[in-house]
N, C-alpha and C positions, 0 to 999 in steps of 0.2 A: 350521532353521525361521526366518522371516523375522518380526520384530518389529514392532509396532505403526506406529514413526516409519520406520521403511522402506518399510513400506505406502504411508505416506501421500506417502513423498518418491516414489513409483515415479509414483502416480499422477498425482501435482503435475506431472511430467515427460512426459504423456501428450502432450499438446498440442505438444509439441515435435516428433515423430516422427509424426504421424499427424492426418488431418482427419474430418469428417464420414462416413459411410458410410450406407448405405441402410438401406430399415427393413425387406427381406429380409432384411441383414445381422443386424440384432439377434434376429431371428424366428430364425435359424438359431442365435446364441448363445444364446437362450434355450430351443433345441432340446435343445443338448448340453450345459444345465444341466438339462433335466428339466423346461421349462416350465414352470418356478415359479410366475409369472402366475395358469396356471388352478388352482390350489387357493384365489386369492382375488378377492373380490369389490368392486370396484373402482370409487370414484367417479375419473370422470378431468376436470381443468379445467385450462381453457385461457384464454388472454387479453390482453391488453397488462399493463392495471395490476391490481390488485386482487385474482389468482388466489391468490397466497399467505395471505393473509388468508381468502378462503372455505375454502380448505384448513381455515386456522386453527377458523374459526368448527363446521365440521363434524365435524374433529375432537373437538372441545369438548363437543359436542353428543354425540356418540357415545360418548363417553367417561363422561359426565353419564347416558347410559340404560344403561352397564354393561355396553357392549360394548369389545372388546377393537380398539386401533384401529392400524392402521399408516400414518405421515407422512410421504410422498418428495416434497421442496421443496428449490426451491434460490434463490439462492445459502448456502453457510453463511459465517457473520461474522468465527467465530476458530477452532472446530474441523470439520471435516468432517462428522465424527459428527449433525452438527446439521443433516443433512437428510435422517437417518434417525429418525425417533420412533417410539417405543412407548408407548404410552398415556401420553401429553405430555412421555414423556424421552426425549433423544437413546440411541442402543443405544450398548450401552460395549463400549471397546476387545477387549475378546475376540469376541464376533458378529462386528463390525466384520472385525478381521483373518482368522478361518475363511472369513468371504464372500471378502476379496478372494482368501484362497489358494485356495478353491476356483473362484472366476472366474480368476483365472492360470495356472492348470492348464488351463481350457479354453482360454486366449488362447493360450498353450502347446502347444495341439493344434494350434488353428487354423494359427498362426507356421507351423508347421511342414510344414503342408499348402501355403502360400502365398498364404495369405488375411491381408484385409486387418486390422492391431490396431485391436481397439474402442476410440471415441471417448473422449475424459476422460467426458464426460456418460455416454454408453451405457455404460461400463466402471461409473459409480457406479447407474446404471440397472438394470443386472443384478444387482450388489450387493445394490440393495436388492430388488429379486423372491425373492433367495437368502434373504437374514437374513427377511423376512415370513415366508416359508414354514416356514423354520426355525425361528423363535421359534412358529411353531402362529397367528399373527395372522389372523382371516378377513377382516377387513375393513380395504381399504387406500385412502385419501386422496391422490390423487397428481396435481400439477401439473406441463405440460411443459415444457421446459425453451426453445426456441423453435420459436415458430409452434404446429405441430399437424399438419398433415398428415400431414411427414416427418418430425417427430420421436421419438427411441426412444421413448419412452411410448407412443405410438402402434400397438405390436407388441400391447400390447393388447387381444384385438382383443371380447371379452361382458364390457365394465364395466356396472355395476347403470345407472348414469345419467353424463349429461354435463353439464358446466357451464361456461360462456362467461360472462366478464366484460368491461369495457369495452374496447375496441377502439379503437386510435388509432397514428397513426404510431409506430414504433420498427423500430429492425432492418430499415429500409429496402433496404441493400443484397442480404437474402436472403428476406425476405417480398414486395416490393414496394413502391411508390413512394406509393400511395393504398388510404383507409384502406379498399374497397373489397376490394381484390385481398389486403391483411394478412386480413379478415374471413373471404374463401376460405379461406386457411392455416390459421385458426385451427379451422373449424368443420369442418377435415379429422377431426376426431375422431370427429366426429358418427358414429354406428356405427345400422346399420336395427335398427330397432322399438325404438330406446333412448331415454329421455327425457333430452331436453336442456332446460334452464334457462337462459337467455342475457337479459344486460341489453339491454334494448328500448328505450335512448333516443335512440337516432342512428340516424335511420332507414334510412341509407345501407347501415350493417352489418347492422342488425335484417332487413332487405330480403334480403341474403346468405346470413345464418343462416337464415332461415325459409322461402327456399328449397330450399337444402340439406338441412333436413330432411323437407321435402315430399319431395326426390327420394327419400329413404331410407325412406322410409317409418316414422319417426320423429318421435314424440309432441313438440311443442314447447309451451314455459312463458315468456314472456317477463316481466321485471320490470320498469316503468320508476319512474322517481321520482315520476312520481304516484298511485301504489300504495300510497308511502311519506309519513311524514309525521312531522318531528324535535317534536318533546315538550317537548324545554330541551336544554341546553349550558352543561357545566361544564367545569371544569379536571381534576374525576376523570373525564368521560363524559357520552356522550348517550343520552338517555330518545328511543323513536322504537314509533311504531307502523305496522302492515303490515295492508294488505286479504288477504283470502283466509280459510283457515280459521284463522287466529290473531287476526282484526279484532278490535279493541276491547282486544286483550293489549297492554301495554305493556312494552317490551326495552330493556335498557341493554347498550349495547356501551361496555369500557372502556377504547375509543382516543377520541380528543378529535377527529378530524377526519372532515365531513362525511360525504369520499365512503365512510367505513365502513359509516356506514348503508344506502346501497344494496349493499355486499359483503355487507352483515349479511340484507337482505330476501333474496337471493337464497341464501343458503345455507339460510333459512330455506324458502323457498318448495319447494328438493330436501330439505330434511328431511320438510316437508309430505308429498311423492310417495313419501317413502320410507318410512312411516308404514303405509303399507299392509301392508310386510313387515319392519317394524321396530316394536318396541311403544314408542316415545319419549312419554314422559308429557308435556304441557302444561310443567308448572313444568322436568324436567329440559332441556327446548330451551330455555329462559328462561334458566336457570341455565348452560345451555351459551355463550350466545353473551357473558353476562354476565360468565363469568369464563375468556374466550378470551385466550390469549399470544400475541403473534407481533411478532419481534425485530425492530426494526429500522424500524414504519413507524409516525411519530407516537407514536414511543414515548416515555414519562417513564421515564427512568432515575433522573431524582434528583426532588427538589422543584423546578419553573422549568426545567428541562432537557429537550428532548424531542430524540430526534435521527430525521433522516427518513432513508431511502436514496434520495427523490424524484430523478430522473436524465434522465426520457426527458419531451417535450412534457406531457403530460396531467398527470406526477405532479410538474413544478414549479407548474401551475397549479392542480391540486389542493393544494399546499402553500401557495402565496400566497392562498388562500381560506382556508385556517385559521388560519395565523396572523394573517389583516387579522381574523379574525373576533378575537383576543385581543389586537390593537393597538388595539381602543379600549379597555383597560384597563391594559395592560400597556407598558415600551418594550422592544422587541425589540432585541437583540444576536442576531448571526449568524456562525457558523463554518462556514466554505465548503472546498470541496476536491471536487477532479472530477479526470474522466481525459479524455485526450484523443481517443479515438472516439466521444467526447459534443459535443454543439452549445454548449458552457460557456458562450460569448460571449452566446450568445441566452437562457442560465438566468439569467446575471447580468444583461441589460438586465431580463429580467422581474420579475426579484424587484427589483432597483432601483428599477423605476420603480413596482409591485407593491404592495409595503411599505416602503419606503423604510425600511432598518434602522440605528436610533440608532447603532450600531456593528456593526462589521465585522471579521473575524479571518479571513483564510485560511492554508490551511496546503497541506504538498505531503505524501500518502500516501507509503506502501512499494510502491509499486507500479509498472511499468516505464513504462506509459504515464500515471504521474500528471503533472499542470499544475504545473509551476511557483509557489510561492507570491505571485512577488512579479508574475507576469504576472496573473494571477487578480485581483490588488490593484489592479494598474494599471487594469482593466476595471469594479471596482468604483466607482472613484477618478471614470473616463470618464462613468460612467453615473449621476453627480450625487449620491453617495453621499462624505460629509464625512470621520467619523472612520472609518480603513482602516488594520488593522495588517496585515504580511507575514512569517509566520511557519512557517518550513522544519515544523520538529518537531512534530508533531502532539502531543505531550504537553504541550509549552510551550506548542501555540498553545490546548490545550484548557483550562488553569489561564489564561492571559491572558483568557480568552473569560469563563472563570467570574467574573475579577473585574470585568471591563468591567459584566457584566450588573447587576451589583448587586440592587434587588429586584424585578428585573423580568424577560420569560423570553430561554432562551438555545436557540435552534434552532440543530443541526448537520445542515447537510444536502449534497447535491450527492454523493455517492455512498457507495454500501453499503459500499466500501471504506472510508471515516472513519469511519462507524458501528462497523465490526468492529474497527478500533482504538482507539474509544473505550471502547465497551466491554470488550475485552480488558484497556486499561489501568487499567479500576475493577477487573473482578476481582483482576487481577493485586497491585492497591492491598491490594482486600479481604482477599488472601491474607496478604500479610505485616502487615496487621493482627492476623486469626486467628494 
C-alpha cells in the first residue's frame, strides 16, 4: 500500500509525463469513478483575479448557516491537502491518500487501454469529486483552475449557480491576447437556466458575459462597484455596504484590500439567489463573510506583515492601491520574489514607481523557473528605488526584511511561491517552539 508522501511525490511528477487533455477526457474519468459530481451540488467560479476569495467568502457563509461545505481551490502554499476543505479544514492524510488510490486504479485502467494520463490539475480534480462524495459533503465550492471553458471543472456540467469575477489579461498564451476573447473562456461555464453572478465593471467583459448567458438561456446578476460602497478602512478590515436585499446592512470583510470588497458583494449577491433554497439567516451571511480565511491574498500573518501572491497585471495594481492606501501612514518595506513566466520587469516598474518602497529585499524561491535575486534587485535599483538588498535565501531575506521594516509595514509579494515559504517557515518556527 502506497503512503502518504508518495502520493504526493507521484503527483508532483505528473506534469512531467503528460499535458492537458480534453474535458471529454475528465467526463470519461469521472465516469469510471462513478460520477462523483452528481451526488453534489455545486457553486462553480471562474475569473482572472478574485475567484479564490469568493470561494472563500461562500464557503464561510455556508458554513455560518450550518451547512456542511466542500473547498476545491488552488494553488496550495505548503501542503496539497489545502485545496481540498471540509468545513474550513484542509481533509487529512488518510481521505487524501484512499482518493488518490482509488483515482490510480482508474488511471491504471485507463494506461492500460492507451488512453491518455490525467492531468496534474484533472488528477487532483477528480480527487477531490472522490473525497466530497466520500466524506457525505452536499455542497461543494469550486474554482477553475484556468479559463473555463475547457477546464476540468467544467465536466461539471447542473452546478446550483455560476460566478465570474474580474477579468483581465493573464495566461495570455492559452486564453487569448484580449481581455475580450479571456471573457469567452471564462464564461465557458455558464451552463443554460443557471444563474450566473459576474462583476459588471468593464464593460468590455460585462458585454461577453451577458451575452453568453442570453445565449443559454440563463439568468444573469451583474455587480459593479457602484452597488458597493466602503464604510472605513483599517489595519484589521473594511466596514462596506451592498444594494440589493442586504441595503442598509453593514459587512466587514477581514482582508485590508479594496478590491475584496467587491469579491465580498458578489458572493453576497449569489448568497442572496441562493436563499431561496438555502435558509441563510441575515446575521449568519454577516458573520460569514466577516470571519472568512483565505491564504495568501493581503494577508496579515504577524502584526505589520502582510504577504500578497499578487503576480498577474490586475493583481500588482490591485496591490499598489492598498498599500498607497497605508503609505500615508506607514513606511513601506518590500520583499519581492517572482518566477520567470511572469512580466516581473513590468511589476517592478509599477510598484517602483507605484509606491515607491523605503526599502527593498529580494530574494530567489525553490522553484525551477524563480528570478534571480540579485537581477530582481538590479531592476529595482533601475527603477529609482534607493535602499535594495539581494538576497538568495528566502529565510534570510525574510528576517533581513523584518528588521529593515522597523515600525512600519512589511509587504511580501510578487508570487504565491514566496507566500508558501513564508509561511511554511513561521509554522515550521512555530513548531519547534511548541
Amino acid at each position: 500500500m502506497m503512503v502518504y508522501e508518495e502520493a504526493v511525490s507521484y503527483i508532483g511528477e505528473i506534469p512531467k509525463f503528460t499535458t492537458k487533455n480534453s474535458l471529454e477526457h475528465t467526463k470519461e474519468c469521472l465516469r469510471r469513478l462513478g460520477d462523483p459530481q452528481e451526488a453534489l451540488q455545486v457553486i462553480h467560479v471562474a475569473g482572472t483575479n478574485g475567484k479564490g476569495s469568493v470561494c472563500a467568502y461562500l464557503a464561510s457563509i455556508f458554513q455560518e448557516g450550518g451547512y456542511r461545505c466542500g473547498l476545491f481551490t488552488s494553488p496550495h502554499l505548503i501542503r496539497v491537502n489545502e485545496r481540498f476543505c471540509i468545513d474550513g479544514e484542509p481533509v487529512g492524510d488518510e481521505l487524501f491518500l484512499a482518493a488518490f488510490e482509488k483515482v490510480k486504479g482508474m488511471i491504471d485502467g485507463l494506461l492500460a487501454e492507451g488512453n491518455c494520463h490525467p492531468s496534474y490539475f484533472e488528477t487532483l480534480f477528480l480527487m477531490g469529486m472522490w473525497m466530497f462524495r466520500e466524506a457525505k459533503v452536499p455542497y461543494v465550492i469550486m474554482e477553475t483552475g484556468l479559463g473555463g471553458r475547457l477546464d476540468a471543472t467544467n465536466a461539471v456540467e447542473h452546478p446550483m449557480a455560476c460566478v465570474i469575477t474580474s477579468v483581465s489579461l493573464d495566461h495570455v498564451q492559452y486564453l487569448g491576447d484580449t481581455v475580450e476573447q479571456i471573457a469567452w473562456e471564462k464564461a465557458g461555464i455558464i451552463k443554460p437556466g443557471i444563474p450566473v453572478i459576474y462583476d459588471g465593471n468593464r464593460p468590455e467583459t460585462a458585454y461577453v458575459i451577458e451575452k453568453t448567458a442570453r445565449q443559454a438561456g440563463a439568468p444573469s446578476y451583474p455587480v459593479t462597484e457602484a452597488c458597493v460602497k466602503i464604510q472605513k478602512i483599517t489595519s484589521e478590515g473594511i466596514d462596506f455596504t451592498v444594494d440589493g436585499d442586504y441595503a442598509g446592512e453593514v459587512f466587514t470583510t477581514p482582508f485590508i484590500a479594496r478590491y475584496q470588497v467587491m469579491n465580498g458583494a458578489l458572493a453576497l449577491r449569489a448568497a442572496e439567489l441562493l436563499r431561496e433554497r438555502m435558509a441563510f439567516t441575515r446575521e449568519q451571511v454577516r458573520n460569514g463573510i466577516a470571519n472568512t480565511k483565505w491564504q495568501g491574498r493581503m494577508e496579515v500573518i504577524r502584526p505589520g506583515i502582510i504577504v500578497d501572491g499578487a503576480h498577474n497585471d490586475d493583481g500588482v495594481a490591485r496591490f499598489i492601491e492598498t498599500a498607497a492606501d497605508f503609505q500615508k501612514d506607514h513606511t513601506i518595506t518590500l520583499l519581492f520574489a517572482a518566477v520567470d513566466d511572469k512580466d516581473y520587469p513590468d511589476m517592478i516598474r509599477r510598484i517602483s514607481t507605484g509606491i515607491r518602497p523605503a526599502h527593498v529585499v529580494t530574494a530567489k524561491i525553490k522553484d525551477e523557473r524563480a528570478v534571480d535575486a540579485q537581477t530582481l534587485a538590479d531592476l529595482f535599483r533601475e527603477n529609482g528605488c534607493g535602499q535594495v538588498q539581494a538576497v538568495d535565501n528566502v529565510e534570510e531575506a525574510f528576517m533581513r526584511a523584518c528588521s529593515q521594516r522597523g515600525d512600519g509595514l512589511l509587504f511580501c509579494v510578487g508570487s504565491l511561491y514566496l507566500v508558501g515559504e513564508i509561511k511554511g517557515l513561521l509554522q515550521e518556527k512555530a513548531g519547534r517552539v511548541g
